[in-house]
C-alpha positions as CSV (number, residue, x, y, z in Angstrom):
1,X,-13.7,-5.3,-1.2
2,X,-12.8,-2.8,-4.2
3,X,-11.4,-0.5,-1.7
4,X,-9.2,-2.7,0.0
5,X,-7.6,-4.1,-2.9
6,X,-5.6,-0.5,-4.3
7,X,-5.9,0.9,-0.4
8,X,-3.6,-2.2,1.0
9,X,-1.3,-2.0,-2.2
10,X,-0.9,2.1,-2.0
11,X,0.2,1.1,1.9
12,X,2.6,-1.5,1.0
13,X,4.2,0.8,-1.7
14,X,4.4,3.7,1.4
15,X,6.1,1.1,3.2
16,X,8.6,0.2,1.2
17,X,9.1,3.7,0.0
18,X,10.0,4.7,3.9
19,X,12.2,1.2,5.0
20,X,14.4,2.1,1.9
């Protein structure tokens, strides 16, 4: 579950990086 937890936050910051 460790590597879900940075994994899932490293994705959400590549998404935001990319819609902006």
């Amino acid at each position: 579950m460790f590597y879900f937890v940075p994994l899932y936050a490293c994705l959400c910051l590549f998404n935001v990086e990319y819609f902006q």
